[in-house]
C-alpha positions as CSV (number, residue, x, y, z in Angstrom):
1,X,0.0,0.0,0.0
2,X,2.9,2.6,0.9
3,X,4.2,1.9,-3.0
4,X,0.6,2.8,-4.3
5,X,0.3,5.8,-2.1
6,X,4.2,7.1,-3.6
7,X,3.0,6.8,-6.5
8,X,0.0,9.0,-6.1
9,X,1.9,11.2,-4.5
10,X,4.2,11.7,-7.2
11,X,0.6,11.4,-9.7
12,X,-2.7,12.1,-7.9
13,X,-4.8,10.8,-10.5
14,X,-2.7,7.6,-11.9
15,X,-5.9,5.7,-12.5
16,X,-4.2,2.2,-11.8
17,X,-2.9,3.5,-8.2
18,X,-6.1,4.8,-7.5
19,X,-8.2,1.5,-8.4
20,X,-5.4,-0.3,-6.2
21,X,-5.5,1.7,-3.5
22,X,-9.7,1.5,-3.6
23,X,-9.3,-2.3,-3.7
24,X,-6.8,-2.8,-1.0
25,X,-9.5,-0.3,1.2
26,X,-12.2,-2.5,0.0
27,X,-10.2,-5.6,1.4
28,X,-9.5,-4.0,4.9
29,X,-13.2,-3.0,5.4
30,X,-12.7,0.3,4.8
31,X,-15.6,0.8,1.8
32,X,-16.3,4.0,2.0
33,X,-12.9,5.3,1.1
34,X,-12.7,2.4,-1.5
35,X,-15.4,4.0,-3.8
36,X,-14.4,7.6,-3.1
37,X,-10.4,6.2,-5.0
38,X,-12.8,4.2,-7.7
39,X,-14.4,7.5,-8.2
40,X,-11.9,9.4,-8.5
41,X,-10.6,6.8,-11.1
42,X,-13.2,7.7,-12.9
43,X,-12.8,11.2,-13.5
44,X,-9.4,10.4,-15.5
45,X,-10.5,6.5,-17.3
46,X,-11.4,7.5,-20.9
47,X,-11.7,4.1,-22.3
48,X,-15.7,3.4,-22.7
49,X,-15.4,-0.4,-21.7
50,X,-13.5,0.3,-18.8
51,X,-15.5,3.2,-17.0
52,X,-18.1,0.7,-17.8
53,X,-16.3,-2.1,-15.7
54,X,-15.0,0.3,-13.1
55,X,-18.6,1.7,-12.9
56,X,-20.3,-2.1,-12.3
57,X,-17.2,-2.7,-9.7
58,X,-18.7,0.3,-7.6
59,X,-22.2,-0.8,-7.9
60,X,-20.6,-3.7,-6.0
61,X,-19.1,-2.5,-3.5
62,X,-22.3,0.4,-2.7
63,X,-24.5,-3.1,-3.2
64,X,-22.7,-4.9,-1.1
65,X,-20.1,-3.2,1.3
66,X,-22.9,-0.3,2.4
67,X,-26.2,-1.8,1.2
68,X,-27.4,1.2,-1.2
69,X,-29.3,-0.3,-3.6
70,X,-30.6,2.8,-5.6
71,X,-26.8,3.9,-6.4
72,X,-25.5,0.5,-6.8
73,X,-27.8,0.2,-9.8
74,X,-27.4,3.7,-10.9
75,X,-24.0,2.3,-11.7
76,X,-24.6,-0.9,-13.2
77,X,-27.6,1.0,-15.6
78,X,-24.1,3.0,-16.6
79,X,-22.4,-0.1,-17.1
80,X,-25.0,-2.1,-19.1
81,X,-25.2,1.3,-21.6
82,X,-21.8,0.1,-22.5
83,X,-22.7,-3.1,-23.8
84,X,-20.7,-4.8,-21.1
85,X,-22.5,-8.4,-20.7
86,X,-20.6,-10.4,-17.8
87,X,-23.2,-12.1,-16.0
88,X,-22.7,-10.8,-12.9
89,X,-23.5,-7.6,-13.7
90,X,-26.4,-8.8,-16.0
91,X,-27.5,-10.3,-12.3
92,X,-27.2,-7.3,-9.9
93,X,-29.0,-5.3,-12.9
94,X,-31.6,-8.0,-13.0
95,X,-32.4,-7.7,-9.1
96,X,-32.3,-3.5,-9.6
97,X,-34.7,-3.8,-12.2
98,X,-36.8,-6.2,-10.2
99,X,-36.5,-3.5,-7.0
100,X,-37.8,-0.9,-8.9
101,X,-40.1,-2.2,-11.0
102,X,-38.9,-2.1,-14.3
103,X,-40.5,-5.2,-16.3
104,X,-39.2,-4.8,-19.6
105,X,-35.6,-3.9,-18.4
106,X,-35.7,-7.1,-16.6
107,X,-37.4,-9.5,-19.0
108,X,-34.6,-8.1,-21.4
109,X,-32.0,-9.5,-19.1
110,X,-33.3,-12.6,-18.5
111,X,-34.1,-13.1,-22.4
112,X,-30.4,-12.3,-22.5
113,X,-29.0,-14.7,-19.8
114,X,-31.2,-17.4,-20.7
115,X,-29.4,-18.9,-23.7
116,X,-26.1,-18.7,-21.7
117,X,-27.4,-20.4,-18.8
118,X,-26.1,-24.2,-17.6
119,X,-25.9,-24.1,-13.9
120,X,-29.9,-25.8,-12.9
121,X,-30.1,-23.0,-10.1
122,X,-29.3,-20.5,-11.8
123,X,-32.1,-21.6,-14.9
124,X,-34.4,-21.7,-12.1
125,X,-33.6,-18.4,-10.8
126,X,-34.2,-16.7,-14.2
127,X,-37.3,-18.6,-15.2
128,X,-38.6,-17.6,-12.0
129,X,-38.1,-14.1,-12.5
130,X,-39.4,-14.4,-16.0
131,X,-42.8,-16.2,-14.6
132,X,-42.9,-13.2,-11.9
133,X,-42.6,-10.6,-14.8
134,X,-45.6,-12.5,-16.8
135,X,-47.6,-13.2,-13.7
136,X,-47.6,-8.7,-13.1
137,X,-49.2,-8.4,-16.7
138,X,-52.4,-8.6,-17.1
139,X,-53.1,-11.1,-20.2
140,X,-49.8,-13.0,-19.4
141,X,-51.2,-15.9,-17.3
142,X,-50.1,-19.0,-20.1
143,X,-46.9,-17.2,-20.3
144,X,-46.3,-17.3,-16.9
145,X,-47.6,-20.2,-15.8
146,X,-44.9,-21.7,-18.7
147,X,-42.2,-20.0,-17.3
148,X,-43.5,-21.6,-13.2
149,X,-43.6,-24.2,-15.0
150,X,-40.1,-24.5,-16.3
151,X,-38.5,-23.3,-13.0
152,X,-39.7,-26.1,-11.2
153,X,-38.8,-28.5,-13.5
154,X,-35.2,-27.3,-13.0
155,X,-35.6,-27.4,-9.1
156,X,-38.6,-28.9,-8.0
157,X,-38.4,-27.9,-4.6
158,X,-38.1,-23.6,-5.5
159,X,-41.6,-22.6,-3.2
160,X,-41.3,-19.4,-4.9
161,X,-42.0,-20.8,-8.2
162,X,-44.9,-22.8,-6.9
163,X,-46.4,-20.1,-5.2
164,X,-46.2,-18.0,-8.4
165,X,-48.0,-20.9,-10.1
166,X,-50.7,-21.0,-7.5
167,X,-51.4,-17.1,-7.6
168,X,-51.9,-17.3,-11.5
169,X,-54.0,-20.3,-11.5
170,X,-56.4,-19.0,-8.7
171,X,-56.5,-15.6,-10.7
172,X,-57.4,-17.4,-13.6
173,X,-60.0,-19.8,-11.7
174,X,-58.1,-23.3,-12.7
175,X,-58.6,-24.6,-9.1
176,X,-58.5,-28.2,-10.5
177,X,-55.1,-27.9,-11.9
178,X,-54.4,-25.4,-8.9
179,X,-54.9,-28.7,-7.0
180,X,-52.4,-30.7,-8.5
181,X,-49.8,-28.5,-8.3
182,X,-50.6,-27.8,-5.0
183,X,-49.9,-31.7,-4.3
184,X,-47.1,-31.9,-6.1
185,X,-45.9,-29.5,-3.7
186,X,-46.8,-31.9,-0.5
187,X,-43.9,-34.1,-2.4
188,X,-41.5,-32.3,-2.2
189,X,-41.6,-29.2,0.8
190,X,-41.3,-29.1,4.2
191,X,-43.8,-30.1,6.8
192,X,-44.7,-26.5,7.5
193,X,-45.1,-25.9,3.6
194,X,-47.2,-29.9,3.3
195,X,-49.6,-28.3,6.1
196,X,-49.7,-24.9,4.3
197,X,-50.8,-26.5,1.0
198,X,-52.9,-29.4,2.3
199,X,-55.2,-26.5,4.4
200,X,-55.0,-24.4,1.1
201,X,-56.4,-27.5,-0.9
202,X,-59.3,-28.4,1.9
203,X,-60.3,-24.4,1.7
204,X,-60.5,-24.8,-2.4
205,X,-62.4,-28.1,-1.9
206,X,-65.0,-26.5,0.2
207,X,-65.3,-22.9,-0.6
208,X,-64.7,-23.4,-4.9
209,X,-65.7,-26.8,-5.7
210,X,-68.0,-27.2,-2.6
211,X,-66.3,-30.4,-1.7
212,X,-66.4,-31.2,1.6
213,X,-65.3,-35.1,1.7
214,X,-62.6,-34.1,0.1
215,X,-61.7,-30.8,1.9
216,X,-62.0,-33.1,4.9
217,X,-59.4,-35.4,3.8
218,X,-57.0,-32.5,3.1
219,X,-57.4,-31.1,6.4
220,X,-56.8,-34.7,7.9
221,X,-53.5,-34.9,6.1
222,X,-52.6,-31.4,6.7
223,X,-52.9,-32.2,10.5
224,X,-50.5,-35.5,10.0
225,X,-48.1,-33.7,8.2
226,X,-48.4,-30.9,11.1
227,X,-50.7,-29.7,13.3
228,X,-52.0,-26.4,13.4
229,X,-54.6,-24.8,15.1
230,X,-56.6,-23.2,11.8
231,X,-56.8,-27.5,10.6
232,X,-57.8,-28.4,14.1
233,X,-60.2,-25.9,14.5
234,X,-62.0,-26.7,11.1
235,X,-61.7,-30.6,11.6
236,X,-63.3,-29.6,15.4
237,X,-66.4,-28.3,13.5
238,X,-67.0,-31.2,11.1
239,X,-66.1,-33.9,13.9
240,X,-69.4,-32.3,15.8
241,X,-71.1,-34.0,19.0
242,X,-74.0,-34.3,17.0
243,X,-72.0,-35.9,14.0
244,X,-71.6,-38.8,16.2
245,X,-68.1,-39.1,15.0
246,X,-66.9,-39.2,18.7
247,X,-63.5,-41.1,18.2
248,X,-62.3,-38.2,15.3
249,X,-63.5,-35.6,17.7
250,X,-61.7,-37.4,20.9
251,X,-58.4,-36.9,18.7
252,X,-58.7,-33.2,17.6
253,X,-59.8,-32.3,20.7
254,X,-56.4,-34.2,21.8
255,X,-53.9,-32.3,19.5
256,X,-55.8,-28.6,20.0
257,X,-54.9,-28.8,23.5
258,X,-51.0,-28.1,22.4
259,X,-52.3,-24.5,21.0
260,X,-54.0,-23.6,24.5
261,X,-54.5,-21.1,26.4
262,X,-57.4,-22.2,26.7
263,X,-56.1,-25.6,27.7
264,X,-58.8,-26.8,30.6
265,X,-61.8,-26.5,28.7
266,X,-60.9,-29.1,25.6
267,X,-58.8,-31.3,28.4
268,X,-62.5,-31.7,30.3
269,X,-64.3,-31.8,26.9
270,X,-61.9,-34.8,26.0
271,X,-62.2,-36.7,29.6
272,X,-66.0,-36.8,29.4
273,X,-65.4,-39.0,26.0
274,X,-62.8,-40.5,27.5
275,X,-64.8,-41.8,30.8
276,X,-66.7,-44.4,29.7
277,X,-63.9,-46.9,28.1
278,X,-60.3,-45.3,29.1
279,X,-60.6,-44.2,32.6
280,X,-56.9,-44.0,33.9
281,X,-56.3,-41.7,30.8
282,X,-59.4,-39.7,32.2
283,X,-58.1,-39.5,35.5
284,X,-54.1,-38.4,34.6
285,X,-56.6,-35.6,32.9
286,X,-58.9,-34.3,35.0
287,X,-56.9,-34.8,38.0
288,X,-55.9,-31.2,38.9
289,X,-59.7,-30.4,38.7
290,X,-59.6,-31.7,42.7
291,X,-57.8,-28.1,42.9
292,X,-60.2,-26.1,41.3
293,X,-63.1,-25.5,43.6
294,X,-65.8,-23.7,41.3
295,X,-66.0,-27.0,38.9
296,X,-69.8,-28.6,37.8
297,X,-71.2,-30.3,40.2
298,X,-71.0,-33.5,38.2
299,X,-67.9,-33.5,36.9
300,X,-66.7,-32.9,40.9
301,X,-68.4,-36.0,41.6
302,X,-67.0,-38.1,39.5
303,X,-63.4,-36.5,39.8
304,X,-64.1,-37.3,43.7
305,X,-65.6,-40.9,42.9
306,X,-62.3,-41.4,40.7
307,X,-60.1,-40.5,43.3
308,X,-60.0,-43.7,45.6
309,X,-59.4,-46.0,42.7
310,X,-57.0,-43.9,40.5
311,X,-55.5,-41.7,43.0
312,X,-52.5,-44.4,43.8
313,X,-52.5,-46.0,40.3
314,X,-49.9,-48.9,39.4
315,X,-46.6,-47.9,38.4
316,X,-46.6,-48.1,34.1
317,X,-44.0,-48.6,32.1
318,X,-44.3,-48.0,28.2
319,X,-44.0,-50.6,25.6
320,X,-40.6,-50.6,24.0
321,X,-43.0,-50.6,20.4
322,X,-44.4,-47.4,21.2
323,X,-41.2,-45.7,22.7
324,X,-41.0,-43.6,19.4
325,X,-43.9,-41.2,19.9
326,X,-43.0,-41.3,24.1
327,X,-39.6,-39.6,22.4
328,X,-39.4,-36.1,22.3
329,X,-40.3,-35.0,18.3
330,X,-36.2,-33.1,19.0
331,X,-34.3,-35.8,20.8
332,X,-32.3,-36.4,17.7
333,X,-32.3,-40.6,17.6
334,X,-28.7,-40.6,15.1
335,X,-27.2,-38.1,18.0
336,X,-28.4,-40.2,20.5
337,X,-27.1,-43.4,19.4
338,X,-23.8,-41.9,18.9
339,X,-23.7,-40.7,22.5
340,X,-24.4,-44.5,23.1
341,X,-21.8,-45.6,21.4
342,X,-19.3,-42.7,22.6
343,X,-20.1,-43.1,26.2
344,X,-19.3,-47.2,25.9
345,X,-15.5,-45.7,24.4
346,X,-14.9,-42.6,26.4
347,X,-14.8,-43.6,30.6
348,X,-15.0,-42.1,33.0
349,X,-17.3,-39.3,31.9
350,X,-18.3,-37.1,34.1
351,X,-19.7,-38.1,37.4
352,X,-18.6,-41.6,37.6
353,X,-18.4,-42.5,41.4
354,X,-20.7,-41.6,43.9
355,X,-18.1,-39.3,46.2
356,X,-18.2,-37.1,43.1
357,X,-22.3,-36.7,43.3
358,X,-22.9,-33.5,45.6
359,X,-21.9,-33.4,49.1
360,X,-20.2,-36.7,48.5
361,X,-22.6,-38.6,51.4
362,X,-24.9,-40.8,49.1
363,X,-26.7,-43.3,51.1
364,X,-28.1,-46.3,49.4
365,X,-31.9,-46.9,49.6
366,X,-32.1,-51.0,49.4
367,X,-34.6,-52.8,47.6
368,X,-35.7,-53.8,51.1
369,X,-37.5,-50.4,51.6
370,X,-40.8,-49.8,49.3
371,X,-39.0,-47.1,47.9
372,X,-35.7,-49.0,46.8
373,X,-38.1,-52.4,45.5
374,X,-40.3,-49.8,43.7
375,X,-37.2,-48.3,41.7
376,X,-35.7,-51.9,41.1
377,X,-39.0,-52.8,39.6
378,X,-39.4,-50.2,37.4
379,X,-35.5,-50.3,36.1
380,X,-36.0,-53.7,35.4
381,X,-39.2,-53.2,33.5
382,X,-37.3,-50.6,31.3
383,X,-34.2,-52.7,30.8
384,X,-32.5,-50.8,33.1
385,X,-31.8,-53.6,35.9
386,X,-28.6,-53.1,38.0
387,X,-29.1,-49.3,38.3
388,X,-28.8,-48.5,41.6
389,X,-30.6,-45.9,43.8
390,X,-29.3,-43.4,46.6
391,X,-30.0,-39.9,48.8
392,X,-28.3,-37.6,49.5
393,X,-29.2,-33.8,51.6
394,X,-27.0,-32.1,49.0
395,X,-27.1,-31.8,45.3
396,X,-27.0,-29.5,42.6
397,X,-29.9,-30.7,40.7
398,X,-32.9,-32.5,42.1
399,X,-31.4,-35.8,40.7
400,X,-27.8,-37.0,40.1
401,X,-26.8,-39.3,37.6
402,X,-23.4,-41.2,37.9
403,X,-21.4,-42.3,34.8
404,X,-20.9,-45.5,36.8
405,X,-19.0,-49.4,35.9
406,X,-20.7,-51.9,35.2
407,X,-24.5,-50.0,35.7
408,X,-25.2,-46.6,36.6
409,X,-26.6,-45.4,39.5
410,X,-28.9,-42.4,40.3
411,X,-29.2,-39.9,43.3
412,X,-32.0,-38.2,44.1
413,X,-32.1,-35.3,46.9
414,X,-33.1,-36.0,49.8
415,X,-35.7,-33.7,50.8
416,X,-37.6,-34.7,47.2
417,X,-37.6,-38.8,48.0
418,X,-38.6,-37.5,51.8
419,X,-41.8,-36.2,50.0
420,X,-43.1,-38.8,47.1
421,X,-46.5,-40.0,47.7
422,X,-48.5,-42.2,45.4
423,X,-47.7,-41.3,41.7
424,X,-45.5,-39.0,42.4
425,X,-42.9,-42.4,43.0
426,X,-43.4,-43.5,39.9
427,X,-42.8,-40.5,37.9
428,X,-39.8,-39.7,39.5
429,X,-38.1,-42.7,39.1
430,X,-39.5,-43.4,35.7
431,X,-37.9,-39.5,35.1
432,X,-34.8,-40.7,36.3
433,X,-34.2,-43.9,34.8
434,X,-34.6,-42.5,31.4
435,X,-32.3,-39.3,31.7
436,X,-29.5,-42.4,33.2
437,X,-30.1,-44.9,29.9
438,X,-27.3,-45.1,27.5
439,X,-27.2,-41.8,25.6
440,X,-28.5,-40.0,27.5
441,X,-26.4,-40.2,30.6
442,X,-23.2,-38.9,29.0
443,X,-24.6,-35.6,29.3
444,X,-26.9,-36.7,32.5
445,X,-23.8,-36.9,34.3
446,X,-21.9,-34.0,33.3
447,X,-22.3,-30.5,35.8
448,X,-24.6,-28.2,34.2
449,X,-21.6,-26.1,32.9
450,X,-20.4,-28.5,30.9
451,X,-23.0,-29.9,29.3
452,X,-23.4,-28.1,26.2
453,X,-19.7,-28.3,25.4
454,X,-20.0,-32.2,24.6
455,X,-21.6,-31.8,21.5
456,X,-18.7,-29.0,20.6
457,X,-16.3,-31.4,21.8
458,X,-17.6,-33.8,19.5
459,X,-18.6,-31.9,16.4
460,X,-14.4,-30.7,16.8
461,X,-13.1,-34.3,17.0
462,X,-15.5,-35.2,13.8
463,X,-14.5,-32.1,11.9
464,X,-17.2,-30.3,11.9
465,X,-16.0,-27.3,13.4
466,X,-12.0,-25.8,13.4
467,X,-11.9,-24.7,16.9
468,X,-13.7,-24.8,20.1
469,X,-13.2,-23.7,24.2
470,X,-10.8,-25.0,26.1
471,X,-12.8,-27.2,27.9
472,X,-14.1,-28.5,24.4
473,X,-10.6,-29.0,22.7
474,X,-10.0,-31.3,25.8
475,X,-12.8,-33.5,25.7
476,X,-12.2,-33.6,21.6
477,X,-8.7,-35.2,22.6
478,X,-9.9,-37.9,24.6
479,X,-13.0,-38.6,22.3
480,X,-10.1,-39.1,19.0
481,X,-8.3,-40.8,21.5
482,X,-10.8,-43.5,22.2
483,X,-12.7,-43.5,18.9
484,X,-10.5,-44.8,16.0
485,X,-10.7,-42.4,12.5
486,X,-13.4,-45.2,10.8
487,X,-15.6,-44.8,13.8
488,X,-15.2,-41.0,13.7
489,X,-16.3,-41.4,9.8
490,X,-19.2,-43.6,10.9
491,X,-20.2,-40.9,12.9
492,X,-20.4,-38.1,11.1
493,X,-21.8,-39.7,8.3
494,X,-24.8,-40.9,10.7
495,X,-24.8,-37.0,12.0
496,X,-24.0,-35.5,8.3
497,X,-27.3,-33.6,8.5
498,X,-26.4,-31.6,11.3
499,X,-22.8,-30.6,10.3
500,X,-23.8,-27.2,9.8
501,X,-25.8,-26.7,12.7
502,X,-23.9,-24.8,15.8
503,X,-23.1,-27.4,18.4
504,X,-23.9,-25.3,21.3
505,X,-27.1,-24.8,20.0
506,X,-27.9,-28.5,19.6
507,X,-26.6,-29.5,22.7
508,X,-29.3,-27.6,24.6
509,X,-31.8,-28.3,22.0
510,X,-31.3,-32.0,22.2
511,X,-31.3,-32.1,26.3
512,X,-34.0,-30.2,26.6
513,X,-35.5,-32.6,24.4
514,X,-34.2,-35.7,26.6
515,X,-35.4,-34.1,29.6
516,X,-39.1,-34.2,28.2
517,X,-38.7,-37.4,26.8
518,X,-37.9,-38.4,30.8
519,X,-40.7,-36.1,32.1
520,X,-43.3,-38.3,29.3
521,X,-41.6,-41.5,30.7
522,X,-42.6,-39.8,34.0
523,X,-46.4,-39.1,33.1
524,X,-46.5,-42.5,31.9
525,X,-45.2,-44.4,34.9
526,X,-47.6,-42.2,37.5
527,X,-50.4,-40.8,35.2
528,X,-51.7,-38.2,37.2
529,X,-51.5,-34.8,35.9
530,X,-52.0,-33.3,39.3
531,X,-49.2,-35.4,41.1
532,X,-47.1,-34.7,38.3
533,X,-47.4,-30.8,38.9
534,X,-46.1,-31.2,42.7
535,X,-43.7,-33.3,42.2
536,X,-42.3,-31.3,38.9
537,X,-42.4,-28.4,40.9
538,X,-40.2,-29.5,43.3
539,X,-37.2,-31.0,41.2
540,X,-37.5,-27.8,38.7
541,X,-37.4,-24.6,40.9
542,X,-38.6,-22.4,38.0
543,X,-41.9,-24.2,37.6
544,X,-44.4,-22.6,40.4
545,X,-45.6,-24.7,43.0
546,X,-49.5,-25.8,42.5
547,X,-52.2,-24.2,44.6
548,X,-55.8,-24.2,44.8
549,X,-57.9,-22.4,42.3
550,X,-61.3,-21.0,41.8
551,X,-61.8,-21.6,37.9
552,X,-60.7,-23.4,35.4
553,X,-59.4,-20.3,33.2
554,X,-56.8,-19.7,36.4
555,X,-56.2,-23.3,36.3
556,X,-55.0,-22.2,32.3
557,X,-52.7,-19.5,34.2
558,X,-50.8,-21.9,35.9
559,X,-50.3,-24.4,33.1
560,X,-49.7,-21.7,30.5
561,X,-46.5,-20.2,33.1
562,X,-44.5,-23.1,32.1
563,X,-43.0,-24.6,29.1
564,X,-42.7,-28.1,31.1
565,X,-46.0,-28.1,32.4
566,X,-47.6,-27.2,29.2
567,X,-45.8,-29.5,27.3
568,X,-46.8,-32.1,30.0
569,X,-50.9,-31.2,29.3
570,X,-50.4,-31.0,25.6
571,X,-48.5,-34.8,26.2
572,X,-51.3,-36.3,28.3
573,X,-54.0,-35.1,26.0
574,X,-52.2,-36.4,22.6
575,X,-53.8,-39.5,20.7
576,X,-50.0,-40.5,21.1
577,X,-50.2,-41.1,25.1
578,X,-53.5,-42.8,25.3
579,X,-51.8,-45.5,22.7
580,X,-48.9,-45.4,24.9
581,X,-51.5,-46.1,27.8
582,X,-52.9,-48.8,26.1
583,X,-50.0,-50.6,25.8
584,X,-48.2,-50.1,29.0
585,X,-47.6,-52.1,31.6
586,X,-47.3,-52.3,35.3
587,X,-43.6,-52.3,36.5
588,X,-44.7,-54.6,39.2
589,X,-46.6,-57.9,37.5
């Protein structure tokens, strides 16, 4: 730089030095200062073609170095009245166009690139924009539709291009065809996009071709491909009382719980249907109603009724066959199976003997004691036999587990085992024995400031990322240590798809996740909702303690303050946990 700057000292306007100079600024960050020397290169260029260049190199840097659109293409309008053609330019003068409104300047563009074009994206882009420019003009609609058309078939899966389609088509009242390529689109898009264009369909169906079988069938798909509250809703007014279609009803009733506030009015709504064949689900429901005081006098007579036989319900542990919906939908399965694997390699991890867990004073509860045969049962009903449990007055969390040889072991605070009653027992240990299975206890047994460096340890030791903390480089050495270069290429091929997702982020995604798969393990084992709530509330301090209430709508209050506890409702109401239900079992037999 000090050469360049001589030499415009010795010539202020030596055009070469002062397009240097403006590059080398443009290179440090320093943009501003780089178009003021490209400028000023200007005033002295003569050459047509290369004012023209110089003119679309400025464009670029006001484009992209400060974000001003209007003299970025000011420039490359300059640039194209030169006849220069690299495509580049012919693409930021495509955008300016489009910005401003200019539909012949940018069909002209794209009629130009078009030809030229091999890269599939890129074909895709253009036809895109050339269906865009049709689909503005009045009179155009074959035109553009062709041009949807021809975008899509270059990258089926460009949602811009299919909604383009869809806005023609509806304009031009070919809802038929506007229905296939609606489905076409539940082929290839998201879940979110599926839902979006299954609803869209069921609202053509009924409104346009007043079909409501089939608009009911839309809706039912759009709600399996994701619920949402606007398909619910509609499917909750077909699926009427009156109807008699009671078992359809029972299952939207289920999901639209997950989009409360309100929450308690559907929840009762579903126990009534519930009552007469699938009582312990009815119960785990309607539960917490014993708090609410202004309830119908009916419904607080049979909530009363179903309290001596439900209120100290058999321990329930859920059919390894349904264990995929008691997952949570974000406990990644490919990143918990390499855990499993990892933790068998890398030992000891974390907490891995008991004088590490808390105060160091864990006191083993024997399988002679209610409490210690209750836990054995249940870990032996989920494959978890061996696992051993203990108390303790001091812990960091509510429950401990230990990274122990040759089974793990779990310790639960004192004061909380001091306090189970009924379902309560079940929950917790059902809670506790999941977050200590293979997996999931690498990261169980880690302190809660180290947790979400495991997966950056281990996206660093796969490659994934260059660098990490301290603490993070570490644990990468020991994981390359134990784990052989073709395992560390089995693993991140199995965890390929979420290579370019931040580590840190995933690792508190994906244990939040296990800890609701745990807590659904919990509702399982003691399936009552307003057990669940006091015994939650006591190994999360966040989650408000339960209190009596007057009405159901404060009863909403309470469940709506808590992510857990409204995840727990929305879980208990789900057509998922009354299958689980179905096919649990007790831990004791």
């Amino acid at each position: 730089m000090d050469d360049v700057r001589e030499a415009l000292r010795v010539q202020p306007l030596h055009a070469d030095a002062l397009c240097a100079l403006g590059e080398m600024q443009a290179l440090s960050g320093r943009v501003a200062a780089a178009i003021e020397h490209q400028i000023r290169a200007l005033m002295v260029v003569q050459d047509p073609k290369a004012r023209a260049r110089l003119c679309h190199r400025i464009g670029v840097l006001w484009e992209d170095g400060l974000g001003n659109h209007a003299e970025a293409g000011a420039n490359y309008e300059i640039a194209l009245a030169e006849g220069i053609s690299e495509r580049d330019l012919l693409h930021r003068a495509l955008r300016h166009f489009q910005r401003t409104g200019r539909l012949d300047q940018s069909l002209e563009v794209v009629n130009g690139l078009l030809p030229t074009a091999t890269d599939p994206e890129e074909l895709a882009t253009l036809w895109l924009v050339r269906g865009e420019i049709f689909a503005a003009r009045e009179g155009y609609e074959n035109e553009a539709i062709e041009a949807f058309d021809m975008a899509l078939s270059y990258n089926p899966a460009r949602q811009e291009a299919r909604d383009g389609l869809t806005i023609v088509l509806e304009r031009r009242g070919d809802y038929r065809q506007l229905l296939q390529v609606l489905e076409a689109a539940c082929d290839v898009g998201t879940a979110q996009q599926q839902s979006s264009a299954l609803l869209r369909m069921a609202e053509i169906c009924r409104v346009r071709l007043d079909d409501p079988t089939r608009a009911e069938e839309y809706l039912r798909r759009a709600v399996m491909a994701m619920p949402t509250r606007d398909a619910l809703e509609q499917l909750e007014q077909i699926y009427t009382v009156a109807s008699g279609r009671l078992s359809e009803r029972r299952d939207v009733l289920g999901h639209l719980v997950a989009f409360g506030p309100p929450f308690y009015e559907r929840v009762l709504e579903l126990a009534k249907l519930l009552l007469a064949e699938e009582k312990t689900w009815a119960w785990c429901l309607i539960s917490p109603l014993l708090g609410v005081s202004q309830v119908e006098a009916d419904i607080k007579a049979v909530v009363q009724a179903m309290r001596k036989e439900f209120e100290r319900p058999p321990t329930l542990v859920c059919s390894p066959a349904d264990y995929e919906i008691l997952r949570h939908p974000e406990a990644t399965p490919a990143l918990t199976e390499v855990l499993t694997e990892m933790g068998e390699l890398l030992r000891p991890l974390g907490i891995s003997t008991l004088d590490q867990a808390g105060d160091g004073g864990a006191i083993a509860i024997s399988e002679g004691t209610s409490l210690g045969k209750a836990f054995a049962q249940v870990a032996a009903a989920g494959g978890m036999g061996g696992c051993g449990l203990y108390r303790t007055q001091d812990l960091p969390e509510s429950v401990c587990v230990v990274n122990s040889e040759p089974h793990p072991m779990v310790v639960v605070r004192t004061e909380v085992m001091q306090q189970l009653v009924h379902a309560e027992v079940g929950f917790l240990f059902a809670y506790a024995l999941e977050l200590a299975k293979p997996g999931h206890r690498v990261m169980a047994a880690l302190s809660k400031d180290n947790r979400e460096q495991l997966i950056a340890a281990l996206w660093l030791a796969l490659g994934f990322i260059p660098n990490a903390g301290k603490i993070a480089s570490k644990l990468a050495d020991r994981i390359r240590e134990a784990a052989n270069e073709e395992t560390r290429g089995r693993w991140a091929v199995q965890l390929g798809e979420l290579r370019s997702v931040d580590p840190i982020e995933e690792g508190r995604r994906w244990w939040r996740a296990v800890c609701g798969t745990a807590r659904r393990a919990g509702l399982v084992a003691g399936a009552d909702l307003r057990q669940v709530f006091r015994v939650v509330s006591r190994l999360e301090p966040e989650i408000p303690r339960p209190r009596v209430v007057a009405r159901l709508d404060e009863l909403d209050e309470y469940v709506a303050s808590s992510d857990v506890l409204r995840d727990l409702v929305a879980f208990a109401s789900s057509p998922a946990f009354g299958k689980i239900l179905a096919g649990a079992t007790p831990a004791a037999e």
